[in-house]
C-alpha positions in Angstrom: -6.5 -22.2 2.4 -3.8 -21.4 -0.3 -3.3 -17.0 -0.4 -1.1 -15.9 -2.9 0.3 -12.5 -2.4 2.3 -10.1 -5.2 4.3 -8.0 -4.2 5.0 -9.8 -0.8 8.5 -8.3 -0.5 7.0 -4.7 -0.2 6.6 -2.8 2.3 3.1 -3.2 3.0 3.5 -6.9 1.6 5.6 -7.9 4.1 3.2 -7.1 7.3 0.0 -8.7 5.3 2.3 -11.8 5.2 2.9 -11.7 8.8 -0.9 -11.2 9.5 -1.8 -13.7 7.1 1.1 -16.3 8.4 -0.1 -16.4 11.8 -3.7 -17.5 10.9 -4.0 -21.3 11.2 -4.8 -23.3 8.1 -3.4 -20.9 5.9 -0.7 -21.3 3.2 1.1 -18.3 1.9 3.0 -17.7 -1.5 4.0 -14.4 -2.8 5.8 -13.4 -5.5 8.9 -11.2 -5.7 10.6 -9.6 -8.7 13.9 -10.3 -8.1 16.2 -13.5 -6.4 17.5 -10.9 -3.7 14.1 -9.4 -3.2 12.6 -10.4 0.6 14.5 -8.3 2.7 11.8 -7.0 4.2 10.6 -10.6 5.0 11.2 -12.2 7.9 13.2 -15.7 7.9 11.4 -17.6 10.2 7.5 -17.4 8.8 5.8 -20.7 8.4 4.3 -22.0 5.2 5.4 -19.3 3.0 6.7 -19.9 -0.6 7.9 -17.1 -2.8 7.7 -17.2 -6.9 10.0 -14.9 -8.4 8.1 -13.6 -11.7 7.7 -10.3 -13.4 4.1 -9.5 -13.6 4.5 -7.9 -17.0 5.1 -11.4 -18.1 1.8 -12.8 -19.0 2.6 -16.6 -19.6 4.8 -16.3 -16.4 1.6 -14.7 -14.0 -0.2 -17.5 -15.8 1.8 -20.3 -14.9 2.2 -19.1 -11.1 -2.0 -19.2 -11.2 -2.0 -23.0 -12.5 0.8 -24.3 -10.1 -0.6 -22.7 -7.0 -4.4 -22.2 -8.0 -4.8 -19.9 -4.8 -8.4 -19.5 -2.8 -7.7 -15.8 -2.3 -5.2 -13.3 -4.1 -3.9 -10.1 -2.6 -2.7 -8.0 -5.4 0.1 -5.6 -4.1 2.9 -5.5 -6.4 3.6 -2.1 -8.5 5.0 0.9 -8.8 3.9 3.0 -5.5 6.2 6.2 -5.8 4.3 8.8 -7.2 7.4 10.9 -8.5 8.7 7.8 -10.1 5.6 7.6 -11.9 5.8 11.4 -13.0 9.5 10.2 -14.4 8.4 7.3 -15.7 4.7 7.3 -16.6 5.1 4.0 -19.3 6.9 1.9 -17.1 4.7 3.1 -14.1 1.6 1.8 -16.5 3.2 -1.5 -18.0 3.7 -2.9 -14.5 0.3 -0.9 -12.6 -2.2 -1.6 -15.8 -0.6 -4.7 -17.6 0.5 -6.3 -14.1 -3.1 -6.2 -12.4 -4.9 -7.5 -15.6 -2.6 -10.4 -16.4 -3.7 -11.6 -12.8 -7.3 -10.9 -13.4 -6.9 -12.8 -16.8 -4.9 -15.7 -14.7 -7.1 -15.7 -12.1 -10.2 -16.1 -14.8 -8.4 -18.8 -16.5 -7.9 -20.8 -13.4 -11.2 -20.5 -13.1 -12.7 -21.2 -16.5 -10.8 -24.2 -17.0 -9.9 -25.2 -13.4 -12.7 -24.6 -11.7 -10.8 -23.3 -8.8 -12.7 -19.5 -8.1 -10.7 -17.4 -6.4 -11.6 -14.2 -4.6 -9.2 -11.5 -5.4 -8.3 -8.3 -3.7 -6.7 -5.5 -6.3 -5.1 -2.6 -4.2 -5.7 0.8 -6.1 -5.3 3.9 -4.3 -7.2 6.8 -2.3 -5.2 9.2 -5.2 -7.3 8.5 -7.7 -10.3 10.6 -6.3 -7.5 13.5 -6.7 -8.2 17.1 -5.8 -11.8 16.6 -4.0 -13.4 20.3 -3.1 -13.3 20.8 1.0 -17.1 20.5 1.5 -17.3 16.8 -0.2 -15.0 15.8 2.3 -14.6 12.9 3.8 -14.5 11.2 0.4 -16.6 8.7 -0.1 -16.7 5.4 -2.6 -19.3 7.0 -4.9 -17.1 10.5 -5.7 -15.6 10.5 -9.4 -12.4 9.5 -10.2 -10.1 12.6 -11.0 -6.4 11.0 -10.5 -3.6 13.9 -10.9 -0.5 12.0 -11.7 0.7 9.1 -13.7 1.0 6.9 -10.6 -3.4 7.7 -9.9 -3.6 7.0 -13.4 -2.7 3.7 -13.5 -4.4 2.9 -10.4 -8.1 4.6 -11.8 -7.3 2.1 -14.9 -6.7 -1.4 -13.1 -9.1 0.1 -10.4 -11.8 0.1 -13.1 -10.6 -3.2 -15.1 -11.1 -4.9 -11.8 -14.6 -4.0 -11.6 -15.5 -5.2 -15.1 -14.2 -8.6 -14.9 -16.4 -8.1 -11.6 -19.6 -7.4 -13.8 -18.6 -8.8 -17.1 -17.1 -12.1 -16.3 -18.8 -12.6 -12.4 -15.4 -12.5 -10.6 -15.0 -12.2 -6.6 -13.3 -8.9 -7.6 -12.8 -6.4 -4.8 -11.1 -3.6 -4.7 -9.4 -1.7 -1.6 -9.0 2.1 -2.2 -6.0 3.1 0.6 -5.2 6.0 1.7 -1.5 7.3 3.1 -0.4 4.3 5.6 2.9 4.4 7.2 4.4 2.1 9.8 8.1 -0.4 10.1 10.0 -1.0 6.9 8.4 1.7 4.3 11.2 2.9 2.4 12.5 6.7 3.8 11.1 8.3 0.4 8.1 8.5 1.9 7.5 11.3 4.0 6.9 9.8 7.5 9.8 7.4 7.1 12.0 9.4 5.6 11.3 12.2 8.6 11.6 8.8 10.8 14.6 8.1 9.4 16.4 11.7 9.6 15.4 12.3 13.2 17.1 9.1 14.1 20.1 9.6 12.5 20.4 12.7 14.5 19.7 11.0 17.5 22.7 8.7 16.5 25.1 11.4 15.9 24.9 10.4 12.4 24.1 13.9 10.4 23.6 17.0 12.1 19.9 18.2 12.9 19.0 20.1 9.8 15.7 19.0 8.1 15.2 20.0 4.3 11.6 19.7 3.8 8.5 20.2 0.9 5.5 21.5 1.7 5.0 20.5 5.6 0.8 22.0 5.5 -0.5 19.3 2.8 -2.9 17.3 5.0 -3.0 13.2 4.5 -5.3 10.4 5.8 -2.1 8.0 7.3 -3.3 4.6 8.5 -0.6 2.0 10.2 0.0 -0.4 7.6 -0.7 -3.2 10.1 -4.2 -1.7 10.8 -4.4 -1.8 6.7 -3.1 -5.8 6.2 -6.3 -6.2 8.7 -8.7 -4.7 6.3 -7.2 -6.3 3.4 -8.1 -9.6 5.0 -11.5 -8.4 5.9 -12.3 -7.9 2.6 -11.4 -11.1 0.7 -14.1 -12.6 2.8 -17.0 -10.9 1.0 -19.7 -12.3 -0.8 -21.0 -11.4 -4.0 -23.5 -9.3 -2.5 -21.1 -6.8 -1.2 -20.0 -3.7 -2.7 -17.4 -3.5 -5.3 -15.1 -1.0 -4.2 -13.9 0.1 -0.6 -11.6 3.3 1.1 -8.9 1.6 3.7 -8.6 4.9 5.6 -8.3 6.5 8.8 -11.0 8.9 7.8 -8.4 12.0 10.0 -6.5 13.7 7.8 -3.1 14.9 9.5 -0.7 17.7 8.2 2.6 17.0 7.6 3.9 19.5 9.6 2.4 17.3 12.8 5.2 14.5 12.0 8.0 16.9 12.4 6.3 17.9 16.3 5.7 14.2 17.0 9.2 12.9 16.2 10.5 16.1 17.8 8.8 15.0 21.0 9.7 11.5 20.8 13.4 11.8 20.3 13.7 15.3 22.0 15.5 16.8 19.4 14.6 20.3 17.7 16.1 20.4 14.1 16.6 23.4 11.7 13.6 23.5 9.2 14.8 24.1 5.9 12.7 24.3 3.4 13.4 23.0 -0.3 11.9 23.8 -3.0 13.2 21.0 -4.9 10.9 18.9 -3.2 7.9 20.9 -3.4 5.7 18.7 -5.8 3.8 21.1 -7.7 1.2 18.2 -8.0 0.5 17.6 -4.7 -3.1 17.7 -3.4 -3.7 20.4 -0.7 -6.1 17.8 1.3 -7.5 14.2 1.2 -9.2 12.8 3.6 -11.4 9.5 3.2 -14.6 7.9 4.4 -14.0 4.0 5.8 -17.9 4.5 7.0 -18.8 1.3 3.9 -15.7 -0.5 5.1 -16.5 -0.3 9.0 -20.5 -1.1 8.2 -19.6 -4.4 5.8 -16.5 -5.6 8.2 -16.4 -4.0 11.5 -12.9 -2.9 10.8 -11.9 0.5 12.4 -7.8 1.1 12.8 -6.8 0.0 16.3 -3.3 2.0 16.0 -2.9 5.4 17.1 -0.8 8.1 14.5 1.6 9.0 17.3 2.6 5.0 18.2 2.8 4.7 14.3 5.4 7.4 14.3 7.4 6.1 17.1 7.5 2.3 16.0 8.7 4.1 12.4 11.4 6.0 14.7 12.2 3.2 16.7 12.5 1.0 13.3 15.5 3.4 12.2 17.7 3.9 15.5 17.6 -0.4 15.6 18.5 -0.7 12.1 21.1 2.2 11.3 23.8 1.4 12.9 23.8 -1.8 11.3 24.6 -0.2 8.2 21.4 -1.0 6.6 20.6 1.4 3.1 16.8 0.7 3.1 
């Protein structure tokens, strides 16, 4: 079975292809942006190939489709970073929008004149429900989209693309709706590995223990990305009788405040809180919490990997690779 993956290079991208690499009978391409992309990959993975290709480029996505012509498609690669997005809204919506439906247009063409049928898997994201009211929470599948950034803009578009090349053209379209995840290699400008990152440079002696901080009491649904590269698999095995659309969650919604307590705990150091108000994102939703009740019922899923081992694996990620010198 031939599984392409964009975006492989990524954070998340890089545990799917170590889940997906250690299934027999599988072979696993994935495209990167750059030629010094893959950092985040590990050297010795069997039967993986990597395409470099911009997914803006339409001929180029094209191309990658007819020379692999892939059984199953992950789609990862974008822009993730919500304040990048608020800084950069076009280029956030050239690569999110553009980028998913050149490879639902490749994928179609394969298709159409290959015959080859691939099931695809388009990643949007739990922030396009936006500010849900308390009492409709969990969120479930059927809520509205109400996205409150650029970034949950462009997912709500190629989240609904997806599904009409699923009804229009009678693609194996799914789409995975995550929530927060966290876990080894996410870059430190998100909030559990950046927390992560500054508690293990004090425990190094690195910086002194002072923590500048946003808003710590915003509460978030975190699932260990290796829990979510499990789901993602689950669902490119559906048939066309399955739902369209499906929340990768936790369904518990922890506030941010509870990272600080856990990584105090784990490396027994109590920092100065400081809070700045730079990075108080006046955007921010107060609460979201999902429903994965339509992912557990169709797959059996459930995360295996509790928040607090999550956290310490992130921790434990940052004292092995600092004093190396690494900058990611």
């Amino acid at each position: 079975m031939k599984i392409l993956v964009t975006g492989i290079d990524g954070f998340v991208g890089s545990h799917v292809a170590e889940f997906l690499c250690g299934r027999p009978g599988t072979d696993v391409y994935g495209t990167i942006l750059t030629p010094t992309a893959g950092e985040n990959l590990k050297r010795d993975i069997p039967n993986l190939r990597l395409f470099q290709v911009d997914l803006t480029n339409r001929g180029r996505v094209a191309e990658i489709f007819h020379d692999i012509h892939p059984d199953r498609v992950i789609h990862l690669a974008g822009q993730a970073f919500v304040p990048t997005a608020v800084q950069d809204p076009v280029g956030t919506i050239d690569t999110n929008v553009y980028g998913g439906v050149h490879i639902l247009e490749a994928a179609r063409a394969v298709r159409d004149r290959d015959g080859v049928d691939a099931a695809l898997l388009i990643v949007s994201s739990g922030e396009v429900y936006g500010a849900v009211e308390p009492e409709r929470l969990p969120v479930t599948e059927d809520h509205a989209l109400h996205p409150a950034n650029p970034y949950a803009g462009s997912k709500a578009a190629v989240d609904l693309i997806a599904q009409t090349y699923r009804r229009t053209y009678g693609m194996r379209v799914v789409v995975a709706r995550p929530f927060n995840h966290a876990g080894p290699r996410q870059s430190p400008s998100f909030v559990t590995s950046g927390f992560a990152r500054r508690f293990a440079e004090f425990s190094l002696g690195l910086k002194a223990p002072v923590l500048d901080v946003g808003n710590i009491h915003v509460r978030r649904d975190f699932t260990d990305v290796r829990d979510v590269a499990g789901a993602y698999w689950s669902l490119l095995g559906l048939g066309p009788e399955a739902e369209a659309v499906y929340n990768v969650c936790s369904g518990v919604a922890h506030e941010i405040v509870e990272v600080i307590e856990v990584l105090k705990e784990l490396s027994g150091i109590d920092p100065q809180v400081v809070r700045n108000e730079q990075k108080v994102r006046a955007y921010d939703v107060p609460l979201l919490i999902g429903s994965n009740r339509r992912l557990h019922e169709t797959t059996g899923w459930v995360p295996n990997i509790a928040f607090r081992d999550t956290l310490r694996d992130v921790y434990e990620y940052w004292k092995a690779i600092l004093p190396t010198g690494s900058s990611r």
